[in-house]
C-alpha positions in Angstrom: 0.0 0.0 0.0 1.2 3.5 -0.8 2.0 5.9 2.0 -0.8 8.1 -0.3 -3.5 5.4 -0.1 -2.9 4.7 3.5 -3.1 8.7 4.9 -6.1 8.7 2.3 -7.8 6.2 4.5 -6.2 7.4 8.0 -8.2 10.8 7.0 -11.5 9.2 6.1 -11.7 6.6 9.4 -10.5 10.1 11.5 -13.4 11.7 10.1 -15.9 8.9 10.7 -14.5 8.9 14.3 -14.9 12.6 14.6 -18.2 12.6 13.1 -19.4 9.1 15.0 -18.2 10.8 18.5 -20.1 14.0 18.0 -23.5 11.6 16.8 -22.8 10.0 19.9 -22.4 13.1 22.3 -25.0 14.7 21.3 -27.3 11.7 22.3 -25.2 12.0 25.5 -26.2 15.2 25.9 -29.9 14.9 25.5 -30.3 12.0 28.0 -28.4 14.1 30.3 -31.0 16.8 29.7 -33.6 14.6 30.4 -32.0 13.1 33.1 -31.7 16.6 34.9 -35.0 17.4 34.0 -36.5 14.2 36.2 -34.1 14.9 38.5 -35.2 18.7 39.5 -38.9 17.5 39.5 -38.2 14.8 42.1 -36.7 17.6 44.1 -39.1 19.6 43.7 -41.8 17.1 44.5 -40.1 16.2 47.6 -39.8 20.0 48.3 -43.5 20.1 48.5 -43.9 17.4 51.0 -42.0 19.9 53.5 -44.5 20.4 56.3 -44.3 24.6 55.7 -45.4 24.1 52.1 -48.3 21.7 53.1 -49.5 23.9 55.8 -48.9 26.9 53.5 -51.1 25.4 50.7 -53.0 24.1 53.1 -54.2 27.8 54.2 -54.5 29.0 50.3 -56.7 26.3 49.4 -58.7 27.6 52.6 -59.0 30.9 50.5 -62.2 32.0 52.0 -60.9 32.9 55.4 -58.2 35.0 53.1 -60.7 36.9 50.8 -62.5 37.6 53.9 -60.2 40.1 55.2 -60.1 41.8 51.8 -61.0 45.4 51.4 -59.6 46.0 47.7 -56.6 48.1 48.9 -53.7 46.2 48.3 -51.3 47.3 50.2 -53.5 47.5 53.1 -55.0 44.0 52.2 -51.7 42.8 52.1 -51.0 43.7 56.0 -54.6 42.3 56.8 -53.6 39.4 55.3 -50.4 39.1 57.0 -52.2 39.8 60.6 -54.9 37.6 59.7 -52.9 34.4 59.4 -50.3 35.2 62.2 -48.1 32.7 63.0 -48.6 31.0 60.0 -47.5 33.6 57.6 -44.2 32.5 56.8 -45.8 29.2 55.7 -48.0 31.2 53.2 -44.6 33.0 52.1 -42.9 29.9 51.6 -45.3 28.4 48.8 -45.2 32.3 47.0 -41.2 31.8 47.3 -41.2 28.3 45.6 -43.4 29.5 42.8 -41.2 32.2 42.6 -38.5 30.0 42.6 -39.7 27.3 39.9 -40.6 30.7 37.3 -37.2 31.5 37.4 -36.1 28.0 37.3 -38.3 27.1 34.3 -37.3 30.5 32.6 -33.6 29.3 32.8 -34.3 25.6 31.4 -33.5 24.1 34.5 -37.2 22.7 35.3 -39.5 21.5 32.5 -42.6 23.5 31.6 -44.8 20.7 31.4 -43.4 18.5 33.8 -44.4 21.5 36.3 -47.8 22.3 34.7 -49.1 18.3 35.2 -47.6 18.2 38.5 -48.5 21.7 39.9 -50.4 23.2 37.7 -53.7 23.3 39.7 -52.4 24.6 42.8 -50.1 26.9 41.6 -53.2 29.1 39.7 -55.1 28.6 42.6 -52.4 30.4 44.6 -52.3 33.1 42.4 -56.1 33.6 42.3 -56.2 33.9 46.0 -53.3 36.4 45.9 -54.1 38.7 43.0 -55.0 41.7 45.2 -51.3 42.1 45.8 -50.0 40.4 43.1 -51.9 41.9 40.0 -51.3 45.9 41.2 -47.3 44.8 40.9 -47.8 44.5 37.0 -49.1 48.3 36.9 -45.3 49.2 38.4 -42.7 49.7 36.1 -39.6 48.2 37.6 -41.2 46.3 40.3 -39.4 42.7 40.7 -41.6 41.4 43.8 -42.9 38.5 42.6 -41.4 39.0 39.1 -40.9 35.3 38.3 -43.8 33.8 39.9 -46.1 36.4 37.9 -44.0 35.5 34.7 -44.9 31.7 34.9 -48.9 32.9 35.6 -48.4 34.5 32.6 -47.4 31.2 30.7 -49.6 29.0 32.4 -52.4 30.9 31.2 -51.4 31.5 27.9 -50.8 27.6 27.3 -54.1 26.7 29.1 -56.1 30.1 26.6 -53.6 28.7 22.8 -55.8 25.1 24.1 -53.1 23.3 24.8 -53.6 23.0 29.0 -55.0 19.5 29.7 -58.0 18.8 31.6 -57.3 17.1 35.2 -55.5 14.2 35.4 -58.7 11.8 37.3 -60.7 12.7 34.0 -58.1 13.3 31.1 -56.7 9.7 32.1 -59.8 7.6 33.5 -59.9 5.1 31.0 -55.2 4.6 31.7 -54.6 1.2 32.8 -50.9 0.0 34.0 -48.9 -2.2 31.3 -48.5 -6.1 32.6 -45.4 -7.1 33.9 -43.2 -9.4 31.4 
């Protein structure tokens, strides 16, 4: 063989390496994705089984005993509601900080959009619902960040749910699902 021929085929079996390696990293790469995107929704799941965030949500879902303190002033709404649930407050504040939390964290790629809608979905409108006397007037400010993430992912939620593409709940969407056998 001619030293010609043989760097002719040294060349072409580099190039299949080069080109096989970066087929095979980018498959890498997309499990990995995946991988961290299951990975931040089982923290995140666990993160709600903390007993603040159950006795926070816990309160929201109560919203009645919130709205009933309501006067329409927001600020001063905001300080009813505060004296209103007392002790419990910083329970309340910690489910507004994780939903504030997961905007940013969807917004940066780290969390899945839908992985967060079908698990928390629900909740997480009903908490803005029962907040929107404080969180709605925020909007109105120009260079107000309170909230700024949490009101973001509101934003997308309802968007998805108005372009029809939210999903009806889970007990009714799914009723007919059955489990595959075991092999």
């Amino acid at each position: 063989m001619e030293l010609e021929t043989a760097a002719s085929w040294a060349e072409i079996i580099g190039l299949i390496t080069i080109v096989s390696a970066a087929i095979y990293s980018w498959f890498q790469i997309k499990e990995l994705r995946a991988a961290r995107n299951s990975s931040t929704a089982m923290n995140l799941a666990a993160n709600f089984q903390s007993p603040d965030f159950v006795a926070g949500l816990t309160l929201i879902s109560r919203s009645t005993a919130i709205s009933e303190v309501l006067t329409g002033d927001s600020i001063e709404d905001f300080e009813k509601v505060q004296d209103h649930l007392g002790d419990d407050w910083p329970k309340v504040v910690t489910v507004l900080t994780t939903w504030e939390s997961i905007g940013a964290l969807v917004h940066r790629g780290d969390m899945d959009f839908h992985a967060f809608y079908d698990l928390f979905s629900g909740e997480f409108l009903k908490t803005y619902e029962t907040f929107s006397f404080w969180l709605d007037p925020i909007r109105e400010k120009d260079g107000d960040k309170t909230m700024e993430w949490f009101i973001w992912l509101y934003d997308r939620v309802k968007e998805y749910e108005q372009e029809g593409s939210g999903t009806l709940p889970a007990h009714v969407a799914f009723k007919d699902w059955k489990p595959k056998n075991r092999q």
